[in-house]
C-alpha positions as CSV (number, residue, x, y, z in Angstrom):
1,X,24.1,-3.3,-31.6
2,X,26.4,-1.4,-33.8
3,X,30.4,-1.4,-34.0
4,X,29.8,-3.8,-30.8
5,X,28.4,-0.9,-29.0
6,X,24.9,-1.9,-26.9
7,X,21.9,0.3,-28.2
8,X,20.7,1.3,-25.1
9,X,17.5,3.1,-26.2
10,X,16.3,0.0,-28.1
11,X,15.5,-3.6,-26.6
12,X,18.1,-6.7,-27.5
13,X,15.4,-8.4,-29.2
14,X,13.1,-7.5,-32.2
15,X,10.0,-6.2,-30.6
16,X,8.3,-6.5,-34.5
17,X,8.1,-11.0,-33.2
18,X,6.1,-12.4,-30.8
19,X,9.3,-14.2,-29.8
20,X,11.6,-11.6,-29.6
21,X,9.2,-9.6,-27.1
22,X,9.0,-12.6,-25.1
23,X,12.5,-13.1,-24.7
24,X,12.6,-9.2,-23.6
25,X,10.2,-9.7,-20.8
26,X,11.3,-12.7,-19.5
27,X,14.4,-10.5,-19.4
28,X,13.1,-7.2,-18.1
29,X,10.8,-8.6,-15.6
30,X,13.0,-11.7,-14.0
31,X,11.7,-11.0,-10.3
32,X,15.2,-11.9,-9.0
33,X,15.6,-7.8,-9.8
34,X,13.4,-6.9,-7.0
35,X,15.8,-7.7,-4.3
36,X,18.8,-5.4,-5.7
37,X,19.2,-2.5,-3.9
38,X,17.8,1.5,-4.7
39,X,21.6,1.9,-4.7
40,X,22.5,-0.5,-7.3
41,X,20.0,0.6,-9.7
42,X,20.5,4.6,-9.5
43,X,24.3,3.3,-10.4
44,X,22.8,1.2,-13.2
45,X,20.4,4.2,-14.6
46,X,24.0,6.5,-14.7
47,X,26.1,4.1,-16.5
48,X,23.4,3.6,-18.7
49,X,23.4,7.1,-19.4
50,X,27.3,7.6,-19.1
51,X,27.0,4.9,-22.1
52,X,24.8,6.4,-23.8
53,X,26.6,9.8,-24.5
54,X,29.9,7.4,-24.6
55,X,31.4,8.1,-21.6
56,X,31.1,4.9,-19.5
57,X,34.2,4.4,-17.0
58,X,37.8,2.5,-19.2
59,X,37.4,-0.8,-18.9
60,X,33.4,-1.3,-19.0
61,X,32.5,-4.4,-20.3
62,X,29.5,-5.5,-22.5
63,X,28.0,-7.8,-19.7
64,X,27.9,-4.8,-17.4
65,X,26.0,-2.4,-19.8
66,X,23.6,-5.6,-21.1
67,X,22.9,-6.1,-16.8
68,X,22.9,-2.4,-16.4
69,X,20.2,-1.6,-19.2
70,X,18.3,-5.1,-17.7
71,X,18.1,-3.3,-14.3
72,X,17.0,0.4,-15.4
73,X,14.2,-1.3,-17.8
74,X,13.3,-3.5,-15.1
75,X,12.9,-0.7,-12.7
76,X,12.1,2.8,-14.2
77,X,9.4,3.8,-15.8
78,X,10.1,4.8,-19.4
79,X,8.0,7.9,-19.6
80,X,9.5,9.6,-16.6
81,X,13.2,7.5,-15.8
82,X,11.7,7.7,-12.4
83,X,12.3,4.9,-10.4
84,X,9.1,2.5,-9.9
85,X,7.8,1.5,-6.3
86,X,9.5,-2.2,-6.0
87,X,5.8,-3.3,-5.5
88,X,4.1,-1.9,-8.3
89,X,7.1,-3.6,-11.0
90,X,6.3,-5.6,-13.5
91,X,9.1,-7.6,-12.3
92,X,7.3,-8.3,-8.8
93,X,4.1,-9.7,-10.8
94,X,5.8,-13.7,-9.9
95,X,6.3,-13.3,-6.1
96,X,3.5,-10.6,-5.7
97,X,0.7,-12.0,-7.5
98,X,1.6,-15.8,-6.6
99,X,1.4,-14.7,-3.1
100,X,-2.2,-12.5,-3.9
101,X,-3.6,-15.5,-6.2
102,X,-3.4,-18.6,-4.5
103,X,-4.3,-17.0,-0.6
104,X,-7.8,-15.9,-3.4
105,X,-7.7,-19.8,-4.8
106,X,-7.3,-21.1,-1.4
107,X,-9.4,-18.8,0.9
108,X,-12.4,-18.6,-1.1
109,X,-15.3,-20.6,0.8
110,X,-16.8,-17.7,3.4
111,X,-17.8,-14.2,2.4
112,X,-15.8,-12.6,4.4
113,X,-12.3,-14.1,3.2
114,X,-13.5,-13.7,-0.3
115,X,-14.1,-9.9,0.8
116,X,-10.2,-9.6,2.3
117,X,-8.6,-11.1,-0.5
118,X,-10.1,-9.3,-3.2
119,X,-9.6,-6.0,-1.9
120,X,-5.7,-7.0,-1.2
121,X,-5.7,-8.2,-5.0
122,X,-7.6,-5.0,-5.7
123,X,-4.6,-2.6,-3.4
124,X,-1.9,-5.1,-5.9
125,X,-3.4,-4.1,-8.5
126,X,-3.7,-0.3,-8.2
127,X,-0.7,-0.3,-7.7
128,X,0.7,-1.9,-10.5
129,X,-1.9,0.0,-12.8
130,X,-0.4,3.3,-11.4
131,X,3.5,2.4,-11.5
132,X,2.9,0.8,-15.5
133,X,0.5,3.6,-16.4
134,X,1.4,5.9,-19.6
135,X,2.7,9.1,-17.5
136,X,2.3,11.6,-19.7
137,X,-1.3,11.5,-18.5
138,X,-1.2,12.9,-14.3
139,X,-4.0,12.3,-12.2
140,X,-5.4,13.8,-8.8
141,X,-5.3,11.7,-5.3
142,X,-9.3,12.2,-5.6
143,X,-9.4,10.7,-9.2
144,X,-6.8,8.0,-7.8
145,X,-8.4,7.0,-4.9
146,X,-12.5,6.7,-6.7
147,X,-10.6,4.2,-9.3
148,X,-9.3,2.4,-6.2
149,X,-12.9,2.9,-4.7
150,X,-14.9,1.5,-7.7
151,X,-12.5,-1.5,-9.2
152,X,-12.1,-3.1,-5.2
153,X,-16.4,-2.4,-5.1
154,X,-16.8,-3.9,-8.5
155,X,-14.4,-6.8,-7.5
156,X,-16.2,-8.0,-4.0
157,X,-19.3,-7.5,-5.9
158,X,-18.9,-9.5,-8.8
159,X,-17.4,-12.3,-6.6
160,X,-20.0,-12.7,-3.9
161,X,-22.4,-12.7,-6.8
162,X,-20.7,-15.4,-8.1
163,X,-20.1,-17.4,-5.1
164,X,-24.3,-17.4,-4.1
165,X,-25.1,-18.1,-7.8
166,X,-22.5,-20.9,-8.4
167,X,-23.0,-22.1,-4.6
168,X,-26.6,-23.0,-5.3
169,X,-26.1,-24.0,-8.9
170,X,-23.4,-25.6,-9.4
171,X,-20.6,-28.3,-8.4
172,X,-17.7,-27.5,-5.7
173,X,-15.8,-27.4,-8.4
174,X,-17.0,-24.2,-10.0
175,X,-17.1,-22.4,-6.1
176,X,-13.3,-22.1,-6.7
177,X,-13.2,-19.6,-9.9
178,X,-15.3,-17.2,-8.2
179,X,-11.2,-15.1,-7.5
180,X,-10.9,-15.7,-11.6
181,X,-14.7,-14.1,-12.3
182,X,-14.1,-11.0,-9.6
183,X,-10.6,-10.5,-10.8
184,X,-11.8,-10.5,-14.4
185,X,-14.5,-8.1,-14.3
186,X,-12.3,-6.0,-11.7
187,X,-9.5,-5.4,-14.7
188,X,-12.1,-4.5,-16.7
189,X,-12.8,-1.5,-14.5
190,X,-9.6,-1.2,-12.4
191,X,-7.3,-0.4,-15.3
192,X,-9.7,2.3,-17.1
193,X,-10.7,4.3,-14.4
194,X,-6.3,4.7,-13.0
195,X,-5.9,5.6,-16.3
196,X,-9.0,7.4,-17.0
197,X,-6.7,11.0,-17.9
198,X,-5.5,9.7,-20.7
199,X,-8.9,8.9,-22.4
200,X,-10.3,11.9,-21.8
201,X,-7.1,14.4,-22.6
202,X,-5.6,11.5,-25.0
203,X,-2.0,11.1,-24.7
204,X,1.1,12.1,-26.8
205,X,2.3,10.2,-30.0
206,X,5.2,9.8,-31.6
207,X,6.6,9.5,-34.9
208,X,9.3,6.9,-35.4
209,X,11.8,8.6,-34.3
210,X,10.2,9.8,-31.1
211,X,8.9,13.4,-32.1
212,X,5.9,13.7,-30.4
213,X,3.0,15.3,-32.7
214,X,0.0,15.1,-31.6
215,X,-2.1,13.4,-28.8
216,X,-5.1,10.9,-29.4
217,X,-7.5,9.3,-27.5
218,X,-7.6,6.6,-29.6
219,X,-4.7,6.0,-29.0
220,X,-5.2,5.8,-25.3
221,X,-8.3,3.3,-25.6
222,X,-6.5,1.1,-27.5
223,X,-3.8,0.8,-25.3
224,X,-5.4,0.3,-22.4
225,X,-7.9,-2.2,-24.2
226,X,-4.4,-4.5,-24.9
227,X,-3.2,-3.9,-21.2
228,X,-6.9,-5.5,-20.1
229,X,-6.3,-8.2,-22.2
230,X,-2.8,-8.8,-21.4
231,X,-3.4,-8.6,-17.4
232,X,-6.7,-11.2,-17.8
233,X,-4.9,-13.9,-19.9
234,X,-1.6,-13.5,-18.0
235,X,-3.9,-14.6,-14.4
236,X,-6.4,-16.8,-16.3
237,X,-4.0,-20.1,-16.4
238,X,-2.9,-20.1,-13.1
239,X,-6.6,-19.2,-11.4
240,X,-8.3,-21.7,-14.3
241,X,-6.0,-24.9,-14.1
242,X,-5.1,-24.7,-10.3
243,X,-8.5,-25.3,-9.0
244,X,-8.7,-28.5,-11.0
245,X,-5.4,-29.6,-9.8
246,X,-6.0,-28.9,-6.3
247,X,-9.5,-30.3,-6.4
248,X,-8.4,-33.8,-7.7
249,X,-5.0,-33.7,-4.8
250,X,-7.0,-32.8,-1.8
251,X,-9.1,-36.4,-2.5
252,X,-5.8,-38.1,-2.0
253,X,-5.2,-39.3,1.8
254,X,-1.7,-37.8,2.2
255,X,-3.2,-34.2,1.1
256,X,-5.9,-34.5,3.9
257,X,-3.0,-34.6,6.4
258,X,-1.3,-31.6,5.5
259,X,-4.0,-29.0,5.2
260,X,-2.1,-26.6,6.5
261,X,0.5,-26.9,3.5
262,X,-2.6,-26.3,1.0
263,X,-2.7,-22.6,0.5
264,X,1.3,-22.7,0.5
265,X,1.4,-25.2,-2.4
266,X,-0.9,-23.4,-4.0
267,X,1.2,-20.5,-4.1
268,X,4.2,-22.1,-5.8
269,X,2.4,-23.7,-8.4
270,X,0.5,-20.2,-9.2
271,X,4.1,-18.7,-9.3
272,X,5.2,-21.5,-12.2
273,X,2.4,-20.2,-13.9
274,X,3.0,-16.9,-13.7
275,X,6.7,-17.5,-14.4
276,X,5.8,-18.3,-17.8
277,X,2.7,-16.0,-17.7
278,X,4.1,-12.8,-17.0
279,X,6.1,-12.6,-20.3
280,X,3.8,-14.0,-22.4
281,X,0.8,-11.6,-21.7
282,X,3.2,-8.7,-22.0
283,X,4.5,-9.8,-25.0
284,X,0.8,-10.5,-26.7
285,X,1.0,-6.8,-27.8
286,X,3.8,-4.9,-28.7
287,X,4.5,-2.1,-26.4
288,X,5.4,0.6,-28.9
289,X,2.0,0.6,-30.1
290,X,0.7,2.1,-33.3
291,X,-2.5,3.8,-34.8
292,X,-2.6,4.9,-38.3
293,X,-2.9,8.7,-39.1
294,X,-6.0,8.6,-40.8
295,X,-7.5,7.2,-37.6
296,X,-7.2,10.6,-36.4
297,X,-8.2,12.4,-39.9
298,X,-11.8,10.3,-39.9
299,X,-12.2,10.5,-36.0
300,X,-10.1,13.1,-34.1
301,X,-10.2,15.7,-36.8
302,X,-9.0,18.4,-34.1
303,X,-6.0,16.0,-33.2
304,X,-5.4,15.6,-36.8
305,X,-5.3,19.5,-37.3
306,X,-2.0,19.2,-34.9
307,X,-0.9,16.5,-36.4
308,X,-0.5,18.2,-39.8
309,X,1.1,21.4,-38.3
310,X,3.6,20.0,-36.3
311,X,4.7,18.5,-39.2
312,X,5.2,21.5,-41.1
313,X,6.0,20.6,-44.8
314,X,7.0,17.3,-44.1
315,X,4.7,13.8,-45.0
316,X,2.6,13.2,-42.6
317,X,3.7,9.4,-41.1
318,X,1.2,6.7,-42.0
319,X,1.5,5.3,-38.6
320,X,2.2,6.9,-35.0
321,X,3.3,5.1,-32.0
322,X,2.7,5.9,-28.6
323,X,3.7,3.6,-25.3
324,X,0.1,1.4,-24.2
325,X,1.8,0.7,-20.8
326,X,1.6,-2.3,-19.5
C-alpha cells in the first residue's frame, strides 16, 4: 500500500516468502467465494478497476476494495480478466476435489468403480488445467479434447495396473493408494498435453515491469513442471494418510455399523486436508516465475534475438518473468 491507497495490481503479501504466498492463497482461494453470485463479482472486477484509475464511488472503504480485489483474484483469470468457470477455480479445489478424492479413496475395490471415478477426477481436472492455464497460449477443441482423451486413458490405465499388481502382491492396505498412483501419473500427462501450445509456441515474458519481450519455451516447461509438482503434493496428504486412518477405524465395532457414513467421512477429512493443502502447494512456487536471460542466449538463440530488439538500447534484464499458472 501507499498513502493508504490498496495496490490493486500487486498481492497484500510478499510473494518473494514462502509465507507471504501462503497467506495469499489461503486468501485468494477460500472456497466460501464460490457461492457469491456472477453479479457480485462483475461489481467487484469494476470497483477494482474504478480504484485503480482512482475513481471508486465517495465514501469507499478499505475493507471493500481489500474484499473486492479478494473476489476478482479469486475468480478471474489474470491473463484475460475473464471470469473463470466456478468449477474450474482454484478456489473450488476444497469442496470439488474433497468430493472427487474420497468417492476415489472410498470406491476403489472393483474395476469398474475405479474406472468411474478416475474419469470424473480426470473431467475435474481438465477443467481446472484449462481455467488456471497461461492464456496467452489458445488451443483447438481437437487439441482440448485428445488431452482429455489421453490423461483420463493414462489415469484408468495406470490404476487398474495398480490395483491387479498390488491385489496379488500386496496387503489390503496398499489396494487403497491405487486413486494416489492413477492420479499421480495422470498429472503428469494431464497438465502437459492442456497446455501443450505453450511448449511448442513458448509463451510471452515479461520484464519487471510487465513489458512483454520475448516468448520462451523454457519458460513454459518450467512452469508447467512447478504446476505438476504443486497439483501432486497438494493431493498426496489427503490420498496417503486417509487410507491409513480409515483402515485402522473400519476395525472398530461402531464403524462396521455405519458403513454407509464411510465414503461421507471420508470426504470431510480429505477436505481438512485440502484446506490446508490447497495453499501450500500453490504457494511451493512463486507464481511470477522467472528464467534468467542467458537461458534464452545458450538455448533459444532465436528468442533471444527478440529479446535483444525489443529492448532497443536498453540493458537487457538478467531475469524475465512470465505467469506458470497454477
Amino acid at each position: 500500500m501507499s498513502d493508504g491507497r490498496v495496490d490493486i495490481d500487486k498481492p497484500l503479501w510478499d510473494q518473494s516468502t514462502f509465507v507471504g504466498r501462503w497467506k495469499y492463497f489461503a486468501w485468494v482461494t477460500d472456497f466460501r467465494t464460490c457461492v457469491v453470485p456472477d453479479s457480485e463479482l462483475l461489481n467487484a472486477k469494476k470497483l477494482c478497476e474504478d480504484y485503480k484509475h482512482g475513481k471508486e464511488p465517495v465514501g469507499t472503504t478499505q475493507e471493500q476494495i481489500i474484499y473486492a480485489k479478494k473476489l476478482y483474484e479469486s475468480a478471474f483469470h489474470p491473463d484475460t480478466g475473464e471470469l473463470q468457470n466456478v468449477f474450474g477455480r482454484m478456489s473450488f479445489q476444497v469442496p470439488g476435489g474433497m468430493a472427487v478424492t474420497g468417492a476415489m479413496l472410498q470406491f476403489y475395490k472393483t474395476n469398474t468403480a475405479v474406472i468411474f471415478w478416475q474419469w470424473v477426477n480426470q473431467s475435474f481436472n481438465a477443467l481446472v488445467n484449462y481455467t488456471n492455464r497461461n492464456a496467452n497460449s489458445s488451443m483447438t477443441n481437437f487439441q482440448l479434447m485428445m488431452a482429455y482423451a489421453n490423461a483420463t486413458a493414462m489415469a484408468m490405465f495406470t490404476a487398474i495396473q495398480c490395483k491387479s499388481f498390488w491385489a496379488k502382491r500386496a496387503n489390503p492396505l496398499m489396494a487403497r493408494y491405487v486413486p494416489f498412483a492413477a492420479v499421480a501419473a495422470a498429472n503428469c500427462v494431464n497438465i502437459p498435453l492442456m497446455r501443450q501450445n505453450e511448449i511448442i509456441n513458448g509463451i510471452e515474458i515479461s520484464d519487471e515491469n510487465g513489458k512483454k519481450l520475448t516468448k520462451s519455451k523454457l519458460a513454459a516447461t518450467k512452469g508447467i513442471s512447478q504446476v505438476i509438482i504443486s497439483r501432486i503434493i497438494m493431493c498426496a496428504p489427503g490420498m496417503l494418510i486417509v487410507p491409513i486412518i480409515m483402515e485402522r477405524l473400519e476395525k472398530y465395532h461402531w464403524m462396521q455399523r455405519i458403513k454407509p457414513l464411510h465414503a461421507p467421512i471420508q470426504v470431510m477429512i480429505v477436505g481438512c486436508f485440502l484446506t490446508f493443502m490447497v495453499p501450500t502447494a500453490c504457494a511451493i512456487f512463486p507464481q511470477k516465475c522467472s528464467i534468467e536471460s542467458s537461458t534464452l542466449e545458450r538455448w533459444e538463440l532465436e528468442n533471444y534475438e527478440q529479446l535483444k530488439k525489443n529492448c532497443e538500447n536498453a540493458d537487457i534484464p538478467t531475469y524475465l518473468y512470465f505467469n506458470k499458472g497454477l
